[in-house]
C-alpha positions as CSV (number, residue, x, y, z in Angstrom):
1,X,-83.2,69.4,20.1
2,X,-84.9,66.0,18.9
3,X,-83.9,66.7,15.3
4,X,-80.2,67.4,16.2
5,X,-80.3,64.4,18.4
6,X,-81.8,62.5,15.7
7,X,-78.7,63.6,13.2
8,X,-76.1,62.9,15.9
9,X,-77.2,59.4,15.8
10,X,-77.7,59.0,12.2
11,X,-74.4,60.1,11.7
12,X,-72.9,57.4,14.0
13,X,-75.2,55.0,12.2
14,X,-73.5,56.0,9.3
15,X,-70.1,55.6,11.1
16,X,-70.9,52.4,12.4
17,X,-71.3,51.1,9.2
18,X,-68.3,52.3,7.5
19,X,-66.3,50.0,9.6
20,X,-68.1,46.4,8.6
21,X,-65.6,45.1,5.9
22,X,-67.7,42.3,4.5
23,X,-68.4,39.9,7.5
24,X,-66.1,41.5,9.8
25,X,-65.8,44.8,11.5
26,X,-62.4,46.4,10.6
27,X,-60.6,50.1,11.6
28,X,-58.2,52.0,12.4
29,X,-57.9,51.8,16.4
30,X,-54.5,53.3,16.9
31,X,-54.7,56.8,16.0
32,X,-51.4,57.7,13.7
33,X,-50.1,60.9,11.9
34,X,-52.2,60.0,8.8
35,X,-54.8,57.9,10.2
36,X,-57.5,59.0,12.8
37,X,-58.9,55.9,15.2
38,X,-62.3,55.4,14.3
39,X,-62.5,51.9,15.9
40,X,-62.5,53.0,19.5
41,X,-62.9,51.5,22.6
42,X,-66.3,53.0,23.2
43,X,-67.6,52.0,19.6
44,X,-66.7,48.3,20.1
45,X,-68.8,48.7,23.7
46,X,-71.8,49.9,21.3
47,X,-70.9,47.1,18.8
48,X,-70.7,44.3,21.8
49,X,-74.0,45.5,23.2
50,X,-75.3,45.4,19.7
51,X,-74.2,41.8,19.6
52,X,-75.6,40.9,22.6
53,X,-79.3,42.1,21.4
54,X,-78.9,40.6,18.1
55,X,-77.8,37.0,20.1
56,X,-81.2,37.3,22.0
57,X,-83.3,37.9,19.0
58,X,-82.4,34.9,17.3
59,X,-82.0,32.7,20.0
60,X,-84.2,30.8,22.3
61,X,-82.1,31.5,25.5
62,X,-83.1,35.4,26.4
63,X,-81.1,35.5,30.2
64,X,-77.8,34.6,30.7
65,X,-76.7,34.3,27.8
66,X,-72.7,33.3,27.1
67,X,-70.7,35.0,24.8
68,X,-66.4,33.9,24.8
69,X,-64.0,36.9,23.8
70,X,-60.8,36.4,22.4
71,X,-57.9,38.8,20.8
72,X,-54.6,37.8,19.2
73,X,-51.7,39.8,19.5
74,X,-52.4,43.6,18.2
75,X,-51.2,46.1,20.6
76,X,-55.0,47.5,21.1
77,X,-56.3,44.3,21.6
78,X,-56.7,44.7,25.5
79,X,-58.4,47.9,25.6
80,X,-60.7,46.8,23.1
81,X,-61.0,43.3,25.4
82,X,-62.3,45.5,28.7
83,X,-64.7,47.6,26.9
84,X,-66.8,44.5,25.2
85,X,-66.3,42.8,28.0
86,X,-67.8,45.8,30.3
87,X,-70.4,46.3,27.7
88,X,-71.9,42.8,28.1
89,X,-71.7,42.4,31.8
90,X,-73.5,45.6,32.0
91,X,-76.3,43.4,30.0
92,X,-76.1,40.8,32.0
93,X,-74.2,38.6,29.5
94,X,-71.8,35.5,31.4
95,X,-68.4,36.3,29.5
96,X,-65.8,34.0,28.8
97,X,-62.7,35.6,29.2
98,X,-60.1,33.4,26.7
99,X,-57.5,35.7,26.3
100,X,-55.1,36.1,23.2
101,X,-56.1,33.1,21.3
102,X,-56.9,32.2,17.3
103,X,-60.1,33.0,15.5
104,X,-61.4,29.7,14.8
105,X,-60.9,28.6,18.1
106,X,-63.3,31.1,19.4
107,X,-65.9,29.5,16.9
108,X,-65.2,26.3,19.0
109,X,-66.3,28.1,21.9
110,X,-69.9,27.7,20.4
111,X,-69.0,23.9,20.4
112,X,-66.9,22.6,23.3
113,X,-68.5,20.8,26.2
114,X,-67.0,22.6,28.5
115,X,-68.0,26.1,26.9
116,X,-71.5,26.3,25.0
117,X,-71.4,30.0,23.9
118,X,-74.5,31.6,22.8
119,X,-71.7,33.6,20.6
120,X,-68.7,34.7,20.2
121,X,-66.0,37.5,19.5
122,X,-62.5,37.5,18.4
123,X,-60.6,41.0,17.9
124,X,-58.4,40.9,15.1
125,X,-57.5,42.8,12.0
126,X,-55.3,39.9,10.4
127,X,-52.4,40.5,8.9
128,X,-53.4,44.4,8.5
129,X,-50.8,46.6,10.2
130,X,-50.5,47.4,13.7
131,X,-52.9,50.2,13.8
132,X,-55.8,48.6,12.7
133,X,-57.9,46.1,14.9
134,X,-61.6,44.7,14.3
135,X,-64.1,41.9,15.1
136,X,-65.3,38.8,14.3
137,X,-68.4,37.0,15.4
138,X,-69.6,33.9,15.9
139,X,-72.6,31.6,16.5
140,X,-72.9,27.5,17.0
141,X,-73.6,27.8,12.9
142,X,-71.0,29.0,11.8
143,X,-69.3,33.0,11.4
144,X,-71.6,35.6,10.9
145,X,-72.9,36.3,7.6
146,X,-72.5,40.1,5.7
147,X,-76.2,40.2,6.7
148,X,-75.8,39.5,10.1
149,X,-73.2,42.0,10.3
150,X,-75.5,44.5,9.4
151,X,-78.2,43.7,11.9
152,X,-75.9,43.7,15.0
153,X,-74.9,47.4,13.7
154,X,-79.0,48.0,13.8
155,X,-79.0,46.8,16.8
156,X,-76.1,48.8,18.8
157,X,-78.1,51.6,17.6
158,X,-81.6,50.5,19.4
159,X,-81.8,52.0,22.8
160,X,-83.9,50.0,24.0
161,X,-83.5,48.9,27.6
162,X,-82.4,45.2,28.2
163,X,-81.3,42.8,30.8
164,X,-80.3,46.0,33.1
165,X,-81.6,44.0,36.2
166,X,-79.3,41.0,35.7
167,X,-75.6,40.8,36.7
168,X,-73.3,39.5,34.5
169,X,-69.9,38.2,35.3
170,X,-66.5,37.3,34.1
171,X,-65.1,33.6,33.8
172,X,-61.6,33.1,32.5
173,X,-60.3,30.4,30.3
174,X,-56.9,29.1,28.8
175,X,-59.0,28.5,25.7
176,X,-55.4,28.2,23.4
177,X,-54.4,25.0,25.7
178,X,-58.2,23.7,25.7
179,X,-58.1,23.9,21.8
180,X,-54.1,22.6,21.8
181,X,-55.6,19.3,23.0
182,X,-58.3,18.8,20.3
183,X,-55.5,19.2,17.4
184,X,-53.2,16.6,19.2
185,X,-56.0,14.7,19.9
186,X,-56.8,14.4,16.6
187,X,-53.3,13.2,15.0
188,X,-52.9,10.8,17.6
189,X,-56.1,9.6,16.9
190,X,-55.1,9.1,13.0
191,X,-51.8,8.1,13.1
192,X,-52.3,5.8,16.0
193,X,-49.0,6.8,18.3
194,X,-48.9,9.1,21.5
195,X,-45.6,10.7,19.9
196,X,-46.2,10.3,15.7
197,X,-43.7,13.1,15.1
198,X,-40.9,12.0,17.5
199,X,-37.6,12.0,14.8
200,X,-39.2,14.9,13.0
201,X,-37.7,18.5,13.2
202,X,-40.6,20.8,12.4
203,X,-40.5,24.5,12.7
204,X,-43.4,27.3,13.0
205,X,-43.1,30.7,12.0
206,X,-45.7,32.3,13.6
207,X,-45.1,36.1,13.1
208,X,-45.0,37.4,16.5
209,X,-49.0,36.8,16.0
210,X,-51.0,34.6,18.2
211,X,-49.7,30.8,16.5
212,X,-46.8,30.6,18.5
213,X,-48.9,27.7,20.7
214,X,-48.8,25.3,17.2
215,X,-45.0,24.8,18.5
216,X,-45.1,24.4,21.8
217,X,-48.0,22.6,22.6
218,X,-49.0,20.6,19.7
219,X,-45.9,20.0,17.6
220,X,-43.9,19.7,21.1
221,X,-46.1,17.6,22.3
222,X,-46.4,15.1,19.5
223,X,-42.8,14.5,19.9
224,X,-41.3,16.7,17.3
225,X,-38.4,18.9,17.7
226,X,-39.1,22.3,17.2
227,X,-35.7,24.2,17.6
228,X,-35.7,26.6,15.1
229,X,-38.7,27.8,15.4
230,X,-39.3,31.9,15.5
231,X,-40.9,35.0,16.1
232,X,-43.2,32.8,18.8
233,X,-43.7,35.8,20.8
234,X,-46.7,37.5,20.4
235,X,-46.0,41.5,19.4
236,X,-48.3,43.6,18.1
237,X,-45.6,46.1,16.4
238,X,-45.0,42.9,13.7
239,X,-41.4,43.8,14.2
240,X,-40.0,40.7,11.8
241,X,-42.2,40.4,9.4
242,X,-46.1,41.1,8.2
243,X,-48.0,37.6,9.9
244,X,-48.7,36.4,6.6
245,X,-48.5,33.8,4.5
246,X,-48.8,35.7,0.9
247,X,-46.3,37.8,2.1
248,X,-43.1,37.2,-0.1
249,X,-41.2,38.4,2.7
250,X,-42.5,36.3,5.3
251,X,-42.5,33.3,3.2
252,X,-38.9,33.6,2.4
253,X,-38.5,34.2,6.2
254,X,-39.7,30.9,6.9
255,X,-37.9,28.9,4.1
256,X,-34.1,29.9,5.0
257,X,-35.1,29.0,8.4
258,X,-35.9,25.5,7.4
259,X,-32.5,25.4,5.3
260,X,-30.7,26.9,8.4
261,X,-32.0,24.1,10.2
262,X,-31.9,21.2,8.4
263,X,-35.8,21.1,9.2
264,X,-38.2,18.5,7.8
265,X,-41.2,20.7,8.0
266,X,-41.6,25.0,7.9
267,X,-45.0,26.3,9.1
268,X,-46.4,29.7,9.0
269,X,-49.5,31.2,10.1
270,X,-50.7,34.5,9.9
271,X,-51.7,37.0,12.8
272,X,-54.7,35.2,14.0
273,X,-54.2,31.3,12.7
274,X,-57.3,31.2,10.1
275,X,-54.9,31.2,7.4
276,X,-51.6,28.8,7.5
277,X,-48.5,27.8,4.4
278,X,-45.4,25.4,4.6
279,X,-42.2,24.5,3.2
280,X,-40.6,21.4,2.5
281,X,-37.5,20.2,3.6
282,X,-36.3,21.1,-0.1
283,X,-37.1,24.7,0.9
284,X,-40.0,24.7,-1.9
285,X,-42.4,26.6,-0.4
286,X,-46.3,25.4,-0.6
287,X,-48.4,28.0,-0.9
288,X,-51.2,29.2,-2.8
289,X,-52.0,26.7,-6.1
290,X,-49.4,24.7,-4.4
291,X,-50.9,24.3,-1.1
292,X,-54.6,23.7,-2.8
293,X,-53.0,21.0,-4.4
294,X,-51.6,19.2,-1.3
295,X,-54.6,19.3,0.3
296,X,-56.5,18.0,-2.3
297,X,-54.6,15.6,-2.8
298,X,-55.6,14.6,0.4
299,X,-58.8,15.2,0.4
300,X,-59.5,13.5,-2.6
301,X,-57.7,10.3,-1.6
302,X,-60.1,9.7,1.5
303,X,-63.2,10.9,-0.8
304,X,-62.5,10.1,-4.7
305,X,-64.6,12.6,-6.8
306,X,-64.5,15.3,-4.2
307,X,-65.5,18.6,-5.8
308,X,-62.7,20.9,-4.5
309,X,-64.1,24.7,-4.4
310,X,-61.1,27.1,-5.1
311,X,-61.7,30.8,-5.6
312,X,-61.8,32.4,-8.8
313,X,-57.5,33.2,-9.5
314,X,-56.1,29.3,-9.2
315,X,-53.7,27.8,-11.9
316,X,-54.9,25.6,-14.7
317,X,-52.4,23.6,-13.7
318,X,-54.0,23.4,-10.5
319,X,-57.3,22.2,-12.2
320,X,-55.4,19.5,-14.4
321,X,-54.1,18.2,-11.3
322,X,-57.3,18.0,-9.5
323,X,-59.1,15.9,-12.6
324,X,-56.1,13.8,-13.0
325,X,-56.7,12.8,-8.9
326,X,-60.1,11.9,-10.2
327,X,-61.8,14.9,-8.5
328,X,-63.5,17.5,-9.4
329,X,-62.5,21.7,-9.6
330,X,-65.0,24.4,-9.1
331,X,-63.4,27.8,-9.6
332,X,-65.6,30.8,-7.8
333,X,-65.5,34.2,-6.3
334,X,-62.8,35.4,-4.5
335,X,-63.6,36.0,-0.7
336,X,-63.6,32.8,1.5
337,X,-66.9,33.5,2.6
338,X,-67.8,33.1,-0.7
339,X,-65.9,29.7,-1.2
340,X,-67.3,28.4,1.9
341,X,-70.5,29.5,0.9
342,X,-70.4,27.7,-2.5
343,X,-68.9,24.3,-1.1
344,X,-71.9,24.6,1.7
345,X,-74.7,24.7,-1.5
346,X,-73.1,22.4,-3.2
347,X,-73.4,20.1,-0.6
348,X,-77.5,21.0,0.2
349,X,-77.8,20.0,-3.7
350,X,-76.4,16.4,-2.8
351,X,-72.7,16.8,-4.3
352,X,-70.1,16.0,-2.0
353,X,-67.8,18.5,-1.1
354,X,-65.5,18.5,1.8
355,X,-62.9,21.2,0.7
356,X,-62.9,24.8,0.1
357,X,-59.9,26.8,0.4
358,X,-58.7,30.4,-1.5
359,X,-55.2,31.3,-2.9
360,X,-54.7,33.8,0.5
361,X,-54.9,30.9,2.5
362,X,-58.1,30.0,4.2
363,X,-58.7,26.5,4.1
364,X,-62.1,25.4,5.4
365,X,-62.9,21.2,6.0
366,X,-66.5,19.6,6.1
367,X,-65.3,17.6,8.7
368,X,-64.4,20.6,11.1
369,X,-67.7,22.6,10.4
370,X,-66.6,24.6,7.3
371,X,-64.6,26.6,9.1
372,X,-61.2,28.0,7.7
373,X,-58.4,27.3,10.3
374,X,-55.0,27.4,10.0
375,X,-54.1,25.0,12.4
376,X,-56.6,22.5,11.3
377,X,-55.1,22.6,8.2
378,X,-52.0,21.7,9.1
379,X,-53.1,18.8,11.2
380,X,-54.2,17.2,8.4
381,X,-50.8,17.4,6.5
382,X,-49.2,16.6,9.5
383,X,-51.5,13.6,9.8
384,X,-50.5,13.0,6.4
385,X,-47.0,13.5,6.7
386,X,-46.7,11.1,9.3
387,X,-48.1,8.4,6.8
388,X,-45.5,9.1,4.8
389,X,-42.8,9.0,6.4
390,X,-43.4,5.1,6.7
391,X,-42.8,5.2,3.3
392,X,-39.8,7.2,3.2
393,X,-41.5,9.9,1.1
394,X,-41.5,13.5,1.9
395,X,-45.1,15.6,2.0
396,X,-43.8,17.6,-1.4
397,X,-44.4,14.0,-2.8
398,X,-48.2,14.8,-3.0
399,X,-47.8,17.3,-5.3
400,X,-45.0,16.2,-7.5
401,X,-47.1,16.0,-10.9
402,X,-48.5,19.8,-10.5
403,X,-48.2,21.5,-13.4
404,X,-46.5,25.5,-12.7
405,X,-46.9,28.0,-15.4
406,X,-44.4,29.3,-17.1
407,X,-45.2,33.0,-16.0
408,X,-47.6,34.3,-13.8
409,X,-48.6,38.3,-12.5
410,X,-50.6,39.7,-10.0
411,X,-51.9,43.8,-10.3
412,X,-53.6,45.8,-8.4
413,X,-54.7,48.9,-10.7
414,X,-56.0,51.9,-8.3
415,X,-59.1,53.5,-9.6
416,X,-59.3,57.2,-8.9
417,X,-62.9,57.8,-9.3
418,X,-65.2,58.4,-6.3
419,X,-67.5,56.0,-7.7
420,X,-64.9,53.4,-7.9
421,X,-67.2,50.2,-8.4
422,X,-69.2,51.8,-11.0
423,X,-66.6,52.7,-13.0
424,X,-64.6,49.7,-12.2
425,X,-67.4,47.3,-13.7
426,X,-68.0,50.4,-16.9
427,X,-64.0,48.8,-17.5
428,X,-64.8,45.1,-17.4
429,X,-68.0,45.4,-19.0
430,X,-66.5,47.0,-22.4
431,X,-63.5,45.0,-21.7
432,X,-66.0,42.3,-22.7
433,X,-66.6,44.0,-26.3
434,X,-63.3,44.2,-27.2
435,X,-61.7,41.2,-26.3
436,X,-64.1,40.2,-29.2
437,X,-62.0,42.1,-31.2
438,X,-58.7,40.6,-30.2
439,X,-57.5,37.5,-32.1
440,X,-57.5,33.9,-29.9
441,X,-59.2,35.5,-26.9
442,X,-62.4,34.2,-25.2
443,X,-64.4,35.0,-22.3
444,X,-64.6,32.3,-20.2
445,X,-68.3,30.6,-20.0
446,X,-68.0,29.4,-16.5
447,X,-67.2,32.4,-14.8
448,X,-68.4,33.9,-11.5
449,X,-66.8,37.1,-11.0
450,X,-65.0,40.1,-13.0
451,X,-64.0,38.7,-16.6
452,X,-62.0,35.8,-17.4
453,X,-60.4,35.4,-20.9
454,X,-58.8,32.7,-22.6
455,X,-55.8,33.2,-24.4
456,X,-55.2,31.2,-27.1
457,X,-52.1,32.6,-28.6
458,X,-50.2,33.5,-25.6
459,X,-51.0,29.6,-24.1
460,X,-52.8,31.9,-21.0
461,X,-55.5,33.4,-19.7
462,X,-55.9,36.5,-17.4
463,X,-58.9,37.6,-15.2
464,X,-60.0,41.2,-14.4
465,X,-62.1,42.0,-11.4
466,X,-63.2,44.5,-8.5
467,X,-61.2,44.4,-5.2
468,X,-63.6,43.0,-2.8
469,X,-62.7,46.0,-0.6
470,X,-60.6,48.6,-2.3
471,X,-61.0,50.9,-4.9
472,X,-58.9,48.8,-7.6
473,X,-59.4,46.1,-10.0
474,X,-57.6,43.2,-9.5
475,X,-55.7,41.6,-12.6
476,X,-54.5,37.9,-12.4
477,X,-52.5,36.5,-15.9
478,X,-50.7,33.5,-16.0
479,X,-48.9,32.1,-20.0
480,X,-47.0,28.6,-20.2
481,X,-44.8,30.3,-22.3
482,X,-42.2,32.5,-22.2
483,X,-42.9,36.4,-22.7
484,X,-46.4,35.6,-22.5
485,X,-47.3,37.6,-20.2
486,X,-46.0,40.6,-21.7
487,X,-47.5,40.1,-24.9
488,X,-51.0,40.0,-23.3
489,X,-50.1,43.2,-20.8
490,X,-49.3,44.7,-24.5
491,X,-52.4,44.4,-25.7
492,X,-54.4,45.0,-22.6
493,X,-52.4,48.6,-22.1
494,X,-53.9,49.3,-25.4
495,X,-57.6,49.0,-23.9
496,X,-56.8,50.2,-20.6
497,X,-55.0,53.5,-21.7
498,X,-58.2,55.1,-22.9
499,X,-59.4,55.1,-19.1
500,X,-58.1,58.5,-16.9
501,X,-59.5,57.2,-13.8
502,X,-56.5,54.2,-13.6
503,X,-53.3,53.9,-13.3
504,X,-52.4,52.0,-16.2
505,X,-48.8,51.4,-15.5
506,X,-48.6,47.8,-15.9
């Protein structure tokens, strides 16, 4: 009876810890016709307790503790809301209650006067489909590392009695409007006007996700107009467009609105706000290497020499741009965790870094404790924006002298074998052999991830590397000249061909 006990709870150990998804917990909580739930309310009780223990082991503060739970707009969110919440009151845990909200607000939680969390939670999946939910945590330093992720899975499996004679309770917050203030705060603060957008007609996007707030009460209440502005209303069925601002879909969604409308500004945020793009009132959409480079821009003019941190896939152009502002590019990993993580070190070693943002998105500030919000983000164009304006220049001004390449191609090549990352890295490592092979090509020296090969002939590069999460490699080419990127396709299918496990269709 012990030993089958003993292999019911290995094999939810197991379970458990097929759902962390680098430092988040992800899965499938809506059970379809091809996917079966396996993030369910009772595993994110067992998760939330396991949270809770964790919380106490590092922490000085072993009894009433506080941990804030938030949720943006997925359809399971709720359920998956009661059963942490029950969880922790049943350990005795006070629990903040800040309904749908945005990620990196619930990091402020550990921050806020008024709050002071030991911890906290935020249930969301992104910009994943509907069926899908998952957590994030956090703690007054910061989100939770891979490693912490792991612990707090240890620990939901540790039986161990804990604060069973306490009560714990429920306290509910309008954390969205508590966090609504701070932004305005801030660009009233910087621009020096109770109204610094009053004449501007700026419009959000928000997805049906949870950034439908940005237009009413910070934008709003700035003084801008925001008619025009759509999908505000948070639905978990998505039913306008992925929440997503790498979507080509969504971001073409948000550019004929601000044509429509004549608008000065486009925003667009995906599901839970860590993650934000614009568009001018040209319609050119700022995204990506594009939106790097307007904040940089920024960045560098309050601190000249910056190092800007970018992840391993930006445009040359992009770094040209950067050393021409007088600062300073440092391509990584992909992963913003990793970014962050980079611009953090850099900063311990004495360099000053106050910017580290991927292609997807995430944009994380020094000044607003490294972490990657949205919103934040666009405070500072806004802030920037409004500077401008005095001058009669638009925000695309910033970026006027950035260099675009004449081609550029993402692809995602599935790997078939079960072993997918050992046979993904067999590819890239004998990649390595015979780009020696090929004429004008050389691996990159500074290079953090995958491989990277400069293209001399075809005026390009290209980088191959393993997904992160999935079982593909990722390939990222970019030529600045025309046909370029065919030519070094051509030559790649040659290599790539000899492998049965991919689907070399490029």
């Amino acid at each position: 009876m012990a030993t089958s006990f003993s292999c019911i709870k290995e094999d939810l150990s197991i379970s458990l810890k097929k759902l962390v998804n680098g430092t988040d917990i992800r899965g499938i909580a809506i059970e379809t016709k091809e996917h079966k739930a396996n993030l369910t309310p009772e595993i994110v009780a067992l998760i939330g307790s396991g949270f809770f223990k964790w919380l106490r082991s590092i922490g000085d503060n072993k009894n009433n503790l506080k941990v804030a739970i938030g949720m943006d707009s997925r359809l399971s969110g709720s359920i998956l809301k009661a059963a942490l919440i029950d969880a922790l009151i049943k350990e005795g845990v006070i629990v903040f209650d800040c309904g749908m909200t945005t990620t990196p607000s619930m990091f402020m939680t550990t921050i806020l006067e008024d709050y002071k969390c030991d911890g906290a939670i935020m249930i969301t999946a992104s910009h994943l489909p509907y069926y899908y939910n998952g957590l994030k945590f956090f703690t007054s330093i910061g989100g939770c590392e891979k490693e912490d992720i792991n612990r707090i899975i240890d620990f939901s499996m540790n039986d161990e009695s804990s604060s069973k004679n306490l009560s714990g309770e429920v306290k509910r917050f309008s954390l969205v409007d508590d966090y609504s203030k701070v932004l305005v705060d801030k660009v009233r603060e910087a621009v020096g006007s109770e109204k610094p957008l009053e004449g501007a007609k700026i419009i959000v996007d928000a997805g049906n996700g949870a950034g439908g707030f940005f237009a009413t009460k910070v934008l709003k209440n700035l003084g801008a107009d925001i008619e025009g502005s759509q999908f505000l209303n948070p639905d978990g069925n998505f039913p306008n467009h992925i929440p997503n601002p790498e979507n080509k879909e969504a971001m073409e969604s948000i550019r004929n609105a601000v044509l429509k409308c004549k608008a000065d500004l486009g925003i667009i945020f995906d599901t839970d706000v860590d993650r934000a793009a614009i568009v001018s009132k040209s319609g050119e959409e700022i995204n990506k290497n594009a939106l790097i480079a307007l904040i940089s821009s920024i960045i560098i003019n309050e601190k000249n020499g910056a190092t800007i941190v970018t992840d391993s896939i930006t445009s040359t152009g992009l770094s040209e741009f950067i050393t021409n502002l007088g600062g300073i590019h440092r391509r990584f990993k992909r992963g913003y965790k990793n970014v962050i993580n980079e611009a953090k070190r850099l900063n311990a070693e004495g360099i000053e870094c106050p910017l580290a943002i991927e292609t997807s998105g995430h944009a994380a500030l020094k000044e607003n404790y490294f972490l990657d919000d949205g919103a934040y983000l666009i405070v500072k164009i806004l802030i920037e924006m409004s500077k401008l304006k005095k001058e009669g220049k638009d925000i695309d001004y910033l970026i006027k002298d950035l260099k675009h390449p004449k081609e550029s191609r993402e692809i995602r090549i599935k790997i078939a074998d079960e072993d997918f990352k050992a046979y993904g890295q067999s590819v890239i490592d004998n990649l390595k052999e015979f780009s020696h092979k090929v004429e004008g090509w050389n691996i990159e020296p500074q290079n953090y991830e995958g491989i990277k090969i400069n293209c001399t002939k075809e005026e390009g590069w290209f980088l191959l590397r393993l997904s992160l999460h999935e079982p593909l490699l990722a390939l990222n080419i970019e030529s600045d000249i025309e046909g370029g990127v065919e030519d070094i396709l051509k030559t790649l299918n040659s290599f790539l061909s000899n492998y049965n496990g991919l689907n070399t269709k490029l």
